[in-house]
N, C-alpha and C positions, 0 to 999 in steps of 0.2 A: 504494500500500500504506500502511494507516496505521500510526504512530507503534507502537501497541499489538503490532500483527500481524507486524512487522518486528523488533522487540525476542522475539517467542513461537519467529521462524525461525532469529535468532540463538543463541537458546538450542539450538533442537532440531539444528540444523549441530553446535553447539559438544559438545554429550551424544556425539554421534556420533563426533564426532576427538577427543573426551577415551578414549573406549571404546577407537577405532584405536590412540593414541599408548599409551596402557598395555598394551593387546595384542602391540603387534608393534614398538614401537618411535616415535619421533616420526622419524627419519631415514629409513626403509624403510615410511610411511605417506604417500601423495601428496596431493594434490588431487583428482586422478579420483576416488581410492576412498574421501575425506571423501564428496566430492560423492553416490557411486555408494549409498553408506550410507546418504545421506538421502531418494535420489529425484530429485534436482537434476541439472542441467547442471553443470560444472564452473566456467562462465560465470557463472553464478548466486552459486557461493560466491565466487567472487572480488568480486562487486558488495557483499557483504557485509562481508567482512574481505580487510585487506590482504597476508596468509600465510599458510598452513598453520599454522602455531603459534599468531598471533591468532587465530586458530578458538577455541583453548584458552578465551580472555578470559572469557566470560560464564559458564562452570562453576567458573575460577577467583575469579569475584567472588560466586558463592554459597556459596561457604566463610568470608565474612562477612559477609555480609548477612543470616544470621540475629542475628548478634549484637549488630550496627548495628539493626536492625530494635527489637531487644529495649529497647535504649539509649534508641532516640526514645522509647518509653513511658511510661520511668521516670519516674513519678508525685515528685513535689518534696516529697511528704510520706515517701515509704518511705527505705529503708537500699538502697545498691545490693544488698546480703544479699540484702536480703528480697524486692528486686525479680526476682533473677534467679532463686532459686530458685522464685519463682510462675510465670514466665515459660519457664524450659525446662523444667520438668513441663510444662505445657501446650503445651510443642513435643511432646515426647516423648508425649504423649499424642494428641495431635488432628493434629500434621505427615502429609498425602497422604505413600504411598509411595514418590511420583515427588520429592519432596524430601529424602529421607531421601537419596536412593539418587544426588541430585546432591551431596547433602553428601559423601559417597564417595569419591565422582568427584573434586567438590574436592581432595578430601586428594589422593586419589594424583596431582594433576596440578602440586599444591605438592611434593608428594614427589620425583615428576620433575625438578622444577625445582631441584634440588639440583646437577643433571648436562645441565641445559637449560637456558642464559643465557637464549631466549626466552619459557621458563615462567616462569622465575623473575622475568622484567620483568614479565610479568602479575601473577603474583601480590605483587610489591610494587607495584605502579599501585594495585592492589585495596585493598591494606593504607592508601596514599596517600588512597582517598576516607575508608578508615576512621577517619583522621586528621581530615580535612576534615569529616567528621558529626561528630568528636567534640567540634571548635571549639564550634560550633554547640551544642550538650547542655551543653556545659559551661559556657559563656558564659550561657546560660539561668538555670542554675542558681547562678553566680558574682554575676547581674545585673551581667553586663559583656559589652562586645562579644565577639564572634569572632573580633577581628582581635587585641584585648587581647593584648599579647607575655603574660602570668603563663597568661592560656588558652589560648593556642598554644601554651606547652611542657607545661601539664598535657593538651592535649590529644595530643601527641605520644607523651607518656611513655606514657599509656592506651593509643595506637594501638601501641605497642611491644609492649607485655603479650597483649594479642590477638594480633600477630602472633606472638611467641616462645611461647605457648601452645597456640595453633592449630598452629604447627609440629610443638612435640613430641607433642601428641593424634594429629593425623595418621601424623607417623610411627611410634608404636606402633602404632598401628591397622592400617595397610597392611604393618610389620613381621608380622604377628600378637602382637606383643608381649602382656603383661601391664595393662592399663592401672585396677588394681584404685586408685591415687588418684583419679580421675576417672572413676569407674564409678558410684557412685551422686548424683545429682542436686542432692542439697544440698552435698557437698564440691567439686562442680565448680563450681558458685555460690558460695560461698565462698572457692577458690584464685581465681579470676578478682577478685571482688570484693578480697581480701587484698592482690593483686598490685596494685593500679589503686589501693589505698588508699597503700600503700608506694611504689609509682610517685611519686606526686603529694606525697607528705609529708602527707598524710592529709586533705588538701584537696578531693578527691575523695569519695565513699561516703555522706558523712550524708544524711538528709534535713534540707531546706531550707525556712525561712519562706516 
């Protein structure tokens, strides 16, 4: 199986026991009935991931990986502003339906994870690579390494903001709460940007020679 095709089975196991474990519970949702959900042997899912809960993993890392994703693009001449409000209109306009609906899924699986020590390790692993891309972007933009300790803590403090932001969107959203701050497109581009400027001591956000 290759590389590509094996990371596409992870995900669609994962859709499957994210759905189970909000449905009915992660403790009264087995392995059979992950497996039975997707078509598989039960055999099968174990060759994949190590537990019922690692099922979880790869719906939980799509809950930032649009955001990461967004980060590697920014362009050295824009404002993070400016970057991400071009960038999430253009999710929010052109994002497949089947990615919308795992960003969902995300949330309620971090939400989970609030009453689930094993979601909860997921989705700070997840947060951990977000940390680890951020070295990377922001060492770029510093013209210093990634290993640089002043880019390791700006890139920490950034990976903070995403995840303590991520959290509370999520939980409104799966609360059905209110979430009229972060409801139109340039104010959620701009809290995130605000946050990661103030994070960093404002070493973060400009555009860069």
């Amino acid at each position: 199986m290759s590389e590509q095709r094996r990371e596409r089975l992870r995900l669609e196991i994962s859709r499957e026991a994210a759905r189970l474990f909000w449905e009915q519970g992660v403790a009264a949702t087995s392995g059979d009935q992950i497996a039975a959900a997707v078509g598989l042997s039960t055999r099968t899912i174990w060759r994949h991931f190590r537990s019922k809960e690692s099922c979880a993993e790869p719906i939980v890392m799509r809950g930032v990986v649009t955001m990461t994703r967004l980060l590697s693009r920014w362009p050295r001449e824009s404002s993070l502003e400016d970057h991400l409000i071009a960038e999430l209109s253009r999710f929010g306009d052109e994002a497949p339906p089947v990615d919308q609906a795992d960003e969902l899924l995300a949330m309620r699986m971090i939400f989970l994870g609030e009453t689930e020590p094993a979601l909860r390790t997921a989705w700070l692993m997840a947060c951990d690579q977000v940390e680890r891309e951020m070295r990377t972007i922001i060492g770029d933009r510093l013209g210093r390494s990634a290993d640089d300790l002043e880019v390791r803590l700006h890139a920490a403090a950034s990976a903070a903001v995403i995840r303590v932001l991520d959290e509370h969107i999520g939980d409104a959203v799966v609360a059905g709460a209110p979430i009229t701050e972060f409801a139109e497109v340039q104010v959620l581009a701009r809290r995130y940007a605000h946050m990661i400027r103030t994070a960093t001591g404002g070493v973060v956000g400009d555009p860069v020679a």
